[in-house]
C-alpha positions as CSV (number, residue, x, y, z in Angstrom):
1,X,-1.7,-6.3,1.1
2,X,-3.8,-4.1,-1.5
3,X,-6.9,-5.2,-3.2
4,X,-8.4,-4.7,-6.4
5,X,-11.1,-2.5,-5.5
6,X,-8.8,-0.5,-3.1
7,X,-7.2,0.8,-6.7
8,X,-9.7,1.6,-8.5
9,X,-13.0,1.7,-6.5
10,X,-14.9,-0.2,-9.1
11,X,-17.4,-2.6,-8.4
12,X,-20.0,-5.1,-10.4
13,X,-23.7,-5.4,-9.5
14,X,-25.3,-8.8,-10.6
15,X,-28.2,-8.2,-12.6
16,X,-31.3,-10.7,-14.4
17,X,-30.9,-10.2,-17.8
18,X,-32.2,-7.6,-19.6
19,X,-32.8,-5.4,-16.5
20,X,-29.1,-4.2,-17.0
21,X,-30.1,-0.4,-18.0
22,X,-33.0,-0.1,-15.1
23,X,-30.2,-1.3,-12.4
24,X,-27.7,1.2,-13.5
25,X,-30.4,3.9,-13.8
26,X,-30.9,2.8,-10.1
27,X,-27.1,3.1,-9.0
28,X,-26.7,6.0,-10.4
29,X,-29.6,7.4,-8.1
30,X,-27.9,6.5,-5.5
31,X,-24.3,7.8,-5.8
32,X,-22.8,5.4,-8.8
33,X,-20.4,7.2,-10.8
34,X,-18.6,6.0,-14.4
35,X,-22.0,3.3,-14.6
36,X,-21.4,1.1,-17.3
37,X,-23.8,-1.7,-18.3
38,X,-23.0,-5.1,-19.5
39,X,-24.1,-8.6,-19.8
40,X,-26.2,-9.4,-16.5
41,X,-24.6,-6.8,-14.5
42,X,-23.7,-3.2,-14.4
43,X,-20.3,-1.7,-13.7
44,X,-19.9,1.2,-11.2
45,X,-17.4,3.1,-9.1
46,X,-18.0,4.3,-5.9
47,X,-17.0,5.6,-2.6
48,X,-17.2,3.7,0.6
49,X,-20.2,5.7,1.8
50,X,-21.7,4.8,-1.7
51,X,-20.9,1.6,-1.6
52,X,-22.8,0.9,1.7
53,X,-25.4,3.0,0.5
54,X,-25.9,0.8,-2.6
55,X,-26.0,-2.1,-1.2
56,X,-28.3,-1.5,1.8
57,X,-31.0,0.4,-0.4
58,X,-30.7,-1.1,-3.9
59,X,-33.9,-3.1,-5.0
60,X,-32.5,-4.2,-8.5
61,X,-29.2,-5.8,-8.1
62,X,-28.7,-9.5,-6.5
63,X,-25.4,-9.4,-6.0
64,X,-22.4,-6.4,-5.3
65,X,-19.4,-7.9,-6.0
66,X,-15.7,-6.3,-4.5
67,X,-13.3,-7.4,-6.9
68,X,-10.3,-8.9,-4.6
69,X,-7.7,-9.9,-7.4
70,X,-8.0,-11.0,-11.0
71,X,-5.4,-13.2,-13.0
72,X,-5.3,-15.4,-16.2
73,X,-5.8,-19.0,-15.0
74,X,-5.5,-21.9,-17.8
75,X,-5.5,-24.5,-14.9
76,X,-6.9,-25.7,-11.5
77,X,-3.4,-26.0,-10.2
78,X,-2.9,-22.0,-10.8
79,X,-6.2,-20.8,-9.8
80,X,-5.4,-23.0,-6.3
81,X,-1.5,-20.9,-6.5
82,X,-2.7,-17.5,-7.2
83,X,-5.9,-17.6,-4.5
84,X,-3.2,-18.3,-1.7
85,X,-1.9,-15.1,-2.5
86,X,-4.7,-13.1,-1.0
87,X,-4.3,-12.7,3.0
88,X,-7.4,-14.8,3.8
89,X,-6.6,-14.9,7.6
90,X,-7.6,-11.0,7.7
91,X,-10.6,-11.5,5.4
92,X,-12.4,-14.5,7.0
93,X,-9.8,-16.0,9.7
94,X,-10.7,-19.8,11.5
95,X,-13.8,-18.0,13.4
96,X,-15.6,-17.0,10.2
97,X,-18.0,-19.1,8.3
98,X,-17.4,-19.1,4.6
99,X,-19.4,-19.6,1.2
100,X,-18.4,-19.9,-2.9
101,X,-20.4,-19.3,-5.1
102,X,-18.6,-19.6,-8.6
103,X,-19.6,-19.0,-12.4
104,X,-17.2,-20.7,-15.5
105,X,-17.4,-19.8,-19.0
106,X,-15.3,-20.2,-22.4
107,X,-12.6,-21.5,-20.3
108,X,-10.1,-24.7,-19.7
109,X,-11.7,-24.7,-16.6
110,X,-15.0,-26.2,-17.4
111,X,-17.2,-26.9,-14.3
112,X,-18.1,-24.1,-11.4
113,X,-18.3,-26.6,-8.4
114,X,-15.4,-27.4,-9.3
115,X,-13.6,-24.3,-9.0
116,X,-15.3,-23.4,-5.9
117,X,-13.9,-26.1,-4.3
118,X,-9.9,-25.4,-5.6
119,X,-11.0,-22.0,-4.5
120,X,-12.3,-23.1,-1.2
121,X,-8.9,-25.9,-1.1
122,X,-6.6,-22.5,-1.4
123,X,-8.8,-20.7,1.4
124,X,-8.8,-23.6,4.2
125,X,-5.3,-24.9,3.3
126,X,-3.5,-21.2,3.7
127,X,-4.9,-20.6,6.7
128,X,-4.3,-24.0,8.0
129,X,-0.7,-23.7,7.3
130,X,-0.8,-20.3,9.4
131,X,-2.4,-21.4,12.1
132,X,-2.8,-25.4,12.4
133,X,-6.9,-24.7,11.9
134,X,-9.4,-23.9,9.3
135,X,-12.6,-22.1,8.7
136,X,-15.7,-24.0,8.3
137,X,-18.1,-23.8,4.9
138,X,-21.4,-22.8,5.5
139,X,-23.6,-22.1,2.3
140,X,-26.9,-20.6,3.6
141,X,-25.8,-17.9,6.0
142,X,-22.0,-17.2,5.9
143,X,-20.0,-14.9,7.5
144,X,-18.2,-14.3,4.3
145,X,-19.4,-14.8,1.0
146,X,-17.0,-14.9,-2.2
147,X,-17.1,-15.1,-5.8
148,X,-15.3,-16.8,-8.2
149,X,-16.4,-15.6,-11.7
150,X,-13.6,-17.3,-14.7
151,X,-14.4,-15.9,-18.2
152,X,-12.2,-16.9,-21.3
153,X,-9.4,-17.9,-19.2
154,X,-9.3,-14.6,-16.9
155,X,-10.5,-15.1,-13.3
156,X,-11.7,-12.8,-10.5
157,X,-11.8,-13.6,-6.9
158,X,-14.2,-11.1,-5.2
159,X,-16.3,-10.5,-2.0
160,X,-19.9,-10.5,-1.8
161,X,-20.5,-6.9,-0.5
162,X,-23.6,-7.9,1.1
163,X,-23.0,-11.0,1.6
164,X,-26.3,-13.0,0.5
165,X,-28.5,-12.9,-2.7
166,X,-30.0,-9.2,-2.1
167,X,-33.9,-10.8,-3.0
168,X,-33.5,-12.0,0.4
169,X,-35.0,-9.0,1.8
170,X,-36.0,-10.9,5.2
171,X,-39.5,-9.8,5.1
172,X,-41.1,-13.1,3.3
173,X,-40.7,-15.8,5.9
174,X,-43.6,-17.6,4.7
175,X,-45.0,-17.9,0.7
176,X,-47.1,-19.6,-1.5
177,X,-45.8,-22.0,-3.9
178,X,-43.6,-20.5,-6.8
179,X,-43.2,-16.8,-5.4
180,X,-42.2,-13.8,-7.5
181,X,-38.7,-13.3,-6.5
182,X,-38.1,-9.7,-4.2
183,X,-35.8,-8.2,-6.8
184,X,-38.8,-9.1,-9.8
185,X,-41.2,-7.3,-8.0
186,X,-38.8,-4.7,-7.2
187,X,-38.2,-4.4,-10.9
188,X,-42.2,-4.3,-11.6
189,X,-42.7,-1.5,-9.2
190,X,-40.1,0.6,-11.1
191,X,-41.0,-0.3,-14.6
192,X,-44.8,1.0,-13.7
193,X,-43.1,4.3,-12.9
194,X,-45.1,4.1,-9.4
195,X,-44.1,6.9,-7.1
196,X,-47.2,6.5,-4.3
197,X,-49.0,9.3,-6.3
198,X,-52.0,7.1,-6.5
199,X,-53.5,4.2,-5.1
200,X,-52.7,0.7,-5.8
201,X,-53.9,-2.7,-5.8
202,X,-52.7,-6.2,-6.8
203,X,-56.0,-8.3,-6.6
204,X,-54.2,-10.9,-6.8
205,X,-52.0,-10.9,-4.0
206,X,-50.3,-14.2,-3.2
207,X,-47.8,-14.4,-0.3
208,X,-48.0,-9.9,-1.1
209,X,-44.3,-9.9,-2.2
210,X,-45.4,-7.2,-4.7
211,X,-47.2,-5.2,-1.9
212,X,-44.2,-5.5,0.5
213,X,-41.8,-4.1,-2.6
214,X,-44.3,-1.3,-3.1
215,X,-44.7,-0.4,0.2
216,X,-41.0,-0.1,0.7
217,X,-41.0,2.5,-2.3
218,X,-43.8,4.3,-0.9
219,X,-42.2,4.7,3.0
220,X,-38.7,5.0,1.4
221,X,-37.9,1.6,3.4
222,X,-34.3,0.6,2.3
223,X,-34.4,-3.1,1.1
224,X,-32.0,-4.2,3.4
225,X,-34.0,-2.7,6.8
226,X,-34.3,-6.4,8.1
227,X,-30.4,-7.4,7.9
228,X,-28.4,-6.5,10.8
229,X,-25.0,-8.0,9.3
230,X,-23.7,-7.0,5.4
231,X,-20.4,-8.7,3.4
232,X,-18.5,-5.0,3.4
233,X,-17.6,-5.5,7.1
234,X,-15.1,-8.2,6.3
235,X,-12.9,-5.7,3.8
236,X,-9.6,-4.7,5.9
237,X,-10.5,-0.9,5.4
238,X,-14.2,-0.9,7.0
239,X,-15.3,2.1,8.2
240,X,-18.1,0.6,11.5
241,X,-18.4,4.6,12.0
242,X,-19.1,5.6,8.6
243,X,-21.4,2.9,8.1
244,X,-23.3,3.1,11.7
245,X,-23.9,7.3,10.7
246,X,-25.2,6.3,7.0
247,X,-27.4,3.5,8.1
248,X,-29.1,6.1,11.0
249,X,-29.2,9.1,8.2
250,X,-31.7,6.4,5.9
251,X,-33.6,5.1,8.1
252,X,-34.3,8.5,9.3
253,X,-35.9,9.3,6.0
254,X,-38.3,6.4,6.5
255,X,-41.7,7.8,6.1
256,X,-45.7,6.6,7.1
257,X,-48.1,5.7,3.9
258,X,-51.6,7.1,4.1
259,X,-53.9,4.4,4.9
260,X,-55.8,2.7,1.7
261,X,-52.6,3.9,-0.9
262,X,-51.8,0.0,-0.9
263,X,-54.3,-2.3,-1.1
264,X,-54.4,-6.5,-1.5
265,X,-56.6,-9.5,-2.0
266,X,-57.2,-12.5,-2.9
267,X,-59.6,-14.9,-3.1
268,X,-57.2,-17.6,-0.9
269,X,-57.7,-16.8,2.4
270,X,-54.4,-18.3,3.4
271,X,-52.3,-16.1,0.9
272,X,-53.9,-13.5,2.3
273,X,-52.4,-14.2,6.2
274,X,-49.2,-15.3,5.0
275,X,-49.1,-11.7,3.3
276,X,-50.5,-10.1,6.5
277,X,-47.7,-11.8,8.3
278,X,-45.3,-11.2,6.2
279,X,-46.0,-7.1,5.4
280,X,-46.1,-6.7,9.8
281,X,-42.5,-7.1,9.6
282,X,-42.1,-3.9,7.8
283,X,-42.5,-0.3,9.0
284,X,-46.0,0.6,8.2
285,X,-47.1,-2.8,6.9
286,X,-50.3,-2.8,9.1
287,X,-51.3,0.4,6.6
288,X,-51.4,-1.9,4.2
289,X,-55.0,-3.1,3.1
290,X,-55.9,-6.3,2.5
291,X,-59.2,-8.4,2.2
292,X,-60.0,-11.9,0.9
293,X,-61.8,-11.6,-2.2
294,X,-62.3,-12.8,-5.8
295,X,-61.2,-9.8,-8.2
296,X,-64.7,-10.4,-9.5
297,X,-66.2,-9.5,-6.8
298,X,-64.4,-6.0,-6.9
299,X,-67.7,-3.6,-8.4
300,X,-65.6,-0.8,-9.4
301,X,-61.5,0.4,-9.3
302,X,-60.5,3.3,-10.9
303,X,-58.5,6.2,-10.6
304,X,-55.3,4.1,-9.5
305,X,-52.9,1.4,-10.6
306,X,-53.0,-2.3,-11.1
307,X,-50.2,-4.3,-10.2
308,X,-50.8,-8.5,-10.1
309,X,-48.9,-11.4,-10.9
310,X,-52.1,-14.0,-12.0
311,X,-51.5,-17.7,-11.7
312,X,-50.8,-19.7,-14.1
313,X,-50.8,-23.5,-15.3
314,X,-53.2,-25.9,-17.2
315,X,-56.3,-24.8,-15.0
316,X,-57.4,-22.6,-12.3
317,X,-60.1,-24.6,-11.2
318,X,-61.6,-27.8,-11.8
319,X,-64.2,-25.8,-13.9
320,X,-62.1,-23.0,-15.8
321,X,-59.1,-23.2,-17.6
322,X,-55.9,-20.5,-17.7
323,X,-56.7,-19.1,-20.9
324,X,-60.4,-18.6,-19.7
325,X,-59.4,-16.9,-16.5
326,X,-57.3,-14.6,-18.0
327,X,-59.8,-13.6,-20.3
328,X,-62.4,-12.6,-17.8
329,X,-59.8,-10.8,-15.7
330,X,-59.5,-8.9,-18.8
331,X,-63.0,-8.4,-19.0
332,X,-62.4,-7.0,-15.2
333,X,-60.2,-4.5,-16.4
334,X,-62.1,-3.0,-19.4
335,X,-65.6,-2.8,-17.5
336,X,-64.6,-1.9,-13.7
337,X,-61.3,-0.3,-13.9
338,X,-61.8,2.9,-15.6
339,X,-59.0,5.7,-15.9
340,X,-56.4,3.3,-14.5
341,X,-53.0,1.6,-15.4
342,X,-53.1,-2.1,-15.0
343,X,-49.7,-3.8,-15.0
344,X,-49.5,-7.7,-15.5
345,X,-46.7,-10.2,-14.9
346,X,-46.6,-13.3,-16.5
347,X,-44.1,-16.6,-16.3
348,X,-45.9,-17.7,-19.5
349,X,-45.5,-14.5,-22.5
350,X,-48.4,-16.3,-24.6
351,X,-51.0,-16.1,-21.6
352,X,-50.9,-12.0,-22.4
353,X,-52.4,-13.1,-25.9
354,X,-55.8,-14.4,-23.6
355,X,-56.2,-11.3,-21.6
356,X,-58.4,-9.5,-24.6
357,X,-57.0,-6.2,-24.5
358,X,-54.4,-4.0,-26.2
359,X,-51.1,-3.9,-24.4
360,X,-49.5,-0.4,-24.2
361,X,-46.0,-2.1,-23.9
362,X,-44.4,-5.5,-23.1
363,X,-41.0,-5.9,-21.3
364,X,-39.1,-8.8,-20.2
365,X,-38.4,-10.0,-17.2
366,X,-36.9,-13.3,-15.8
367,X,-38.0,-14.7,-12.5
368,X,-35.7,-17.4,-11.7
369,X,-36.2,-19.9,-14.5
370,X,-39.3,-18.5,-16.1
371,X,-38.5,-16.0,-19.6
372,X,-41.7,-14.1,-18.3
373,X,-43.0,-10.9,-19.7
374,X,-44.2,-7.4,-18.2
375,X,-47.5,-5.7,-20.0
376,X,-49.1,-2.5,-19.5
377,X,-52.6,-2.0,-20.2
378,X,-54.3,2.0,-19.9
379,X,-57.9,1.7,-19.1
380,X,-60.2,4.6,-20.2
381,X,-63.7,5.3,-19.6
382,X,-65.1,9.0,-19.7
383,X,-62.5,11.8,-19.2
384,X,-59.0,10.8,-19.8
385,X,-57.5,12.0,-16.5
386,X,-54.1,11.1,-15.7
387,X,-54.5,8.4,-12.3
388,X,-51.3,9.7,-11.0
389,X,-52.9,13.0,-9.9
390,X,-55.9,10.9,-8.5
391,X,-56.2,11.3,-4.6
392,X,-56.0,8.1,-3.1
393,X,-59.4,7.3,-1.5
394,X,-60.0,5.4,1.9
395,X,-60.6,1.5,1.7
396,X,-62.0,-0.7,4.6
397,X,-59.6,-2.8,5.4
């Protein structure tokens, strides 16, 4: 049988709202064609080579979705009728592991667990009657993973083309409590308009999920390095060849940083080997730099960018509150950190009010549950010389 996207060749990349337009500026980079933006996600089309591409290098998107079939479904009876349509023996089989993850909205329909598990019902029980045994659900690591997205009565069964949330990078084995996701510190990277044409330095490091996404921009690392197996090699028409030559072209392009372009610390010294442990399992992440130490312990930082997502909560210690902290790290900025871009991430928008200084911009971005907010800050003192023509100087690491 024919699919949907075997038609057509259009896909849908999952996107955190409002990120939409710097997703599809990102797919386009890399081979998208007819990109359309909409709510939470971007529209694309694509060739097969694309299509790989996208998924194995794209730092945005969560999701790449391969539309399978789409139908009008008023009822759980239908939905369970029309799903048994698709040949599920060739797309997952009884040795395949299997996951659902399914979105409802503005329908008869009302509750997503629920149609995942008609979905999954249609799955198990058409194979079953083909060949007397089923395929087991597994939700963390599947060998297949499918979504069921129904919207105003219409559904869409499709196949996750990477088959896992794409933040998963692989790198972060170990974190701190409440970690910036991968794909939100992906998304901070590009927003700063970084291109490794200066130095740069989170001082406030954490687990070093933003160092990690920098240092994949800077060595051209493709965000899906650490995965060996991807959804697209359950579609019928998979080309192993196509994809084996494409993967072995972008690694190929993977290049060295100079040592001291990326630097880290903070003042936790276990942050700082959970980030050393987790950077060593990317190319070059031993080029990285990183040092416990308070930010105010930093004399001077200029010439560079500043990238940091600070804590926040009622206090930071027993002795200073949040609002206080961020103050001083303000102070920081305007005093030590002359000629340089700082970039701050909050989960809390108001805490930017406490920080003292003018904001160039603020952006939005969501990290999981938090409505947080991006802020740009340009630091002056003496000649007003562009950082991004700075030479990157050497740091002890």
């Amino acid at each position: 049988m024919s699919y949907i996207y075997q038609e057509y060749s259009r896909y849908f990349a999952q996107v955190a709202h409002p990120i939409e337009q710097l997703a599809a500026e990102e797919l386009e980079e890399l081979g998208a064609t007819e990109v359309e933006p909409a709510y939470r996600g971007v529209h694309f089309d694509a060739t097969p080579e694309v299509l790989y591409g996208i998924v194995y290098q794209a730092r945005i998107p969560t999701r790449v979705l391969v539309p399978l079939m789409t139908f009008d479904c008023h009822s759980d009876n239908y939905l369970y009728q029309r799903a048994q349509e698709l040949d599920w023996m060739s797309l997952i089989g009884v040795d395949k592991t299997f996951a659902i993850f399914a979105t409802v909205a503005h329908s008869r329909i009302q509750h997503s667990k629920y149609a995942a598990l008609k979905l999954k019902d249609a799955i198990v029980d058409s194979i079953r009657d083909q060949v007397g045994s089923r395929p087991s659900v597994e939700r963390r690591n599947p060998d297949v993973s499918l979504n069921l997205h129904i919207d105003n009565n219409r559904a869409t069964i499709s196949l996750d083309a990477a088959g896992r949330s794409m933040h998963r990078r692989g790198y972060r084995l170990d974190a701190l409590e409440a970690p910036l996701q991968e794909t939100v510190a992906a998304s901070i990277i590009r927003l700063t308009e970084w291109k490794a044409d200066c130095k740069l330095l989170d001082p406030m490091c954490g687990s070093g999920t933003i160092l990690a996404e920098a240092l994949m921009v800077a060595s051209k690392t493709p965000s899906g390095y650490l995965h060996e197996r991807f959804g697209f090699d359950a579609l019928p028409d998979f080309d192993a060849d196509l994809w084996d030559a494409l993967r072995k072209k972008i690694d190929s392009g993977i290049t060295p940083i100079d040592k001291g372009l990326i630097s880290g610390s903070d003042i936790d010294s276990e942050a700082i080997r959970l980030a050393r442990k987790n950077l060593e399992r990317l190319p070059y992440g031993n080029l990285v730099t990183m040092v416990t130490a308070d930010f105010r312990d930093i004399e001077e930082w200029k010439d560079g960018v500043i990238v940091t997502n600070p804590p926040y909560g009622k206090r930071i210690s027993p002795w200073q509150t949040i609002p206080e902290f961020y103050k001083e790290f303000g102070d920081f900025l305007k005093q030590r950190c002359t000629n340089t871009s700082a970039f701050i991430y909050v989960g809390e928008p108001a805490l930017l009010k406490t920080v003292g200084l003018r904001t160039t911009w603020k952006k939005e971005l969501v990290n999981g549950a938090l409505e947080g907010r991006l802020a740009k800050y340009e630091l002056y003192g003496g000649s007003k010389t562009s950082p991004r023509k700075a030479a990157a100087p050497q740091v002890d690491s």
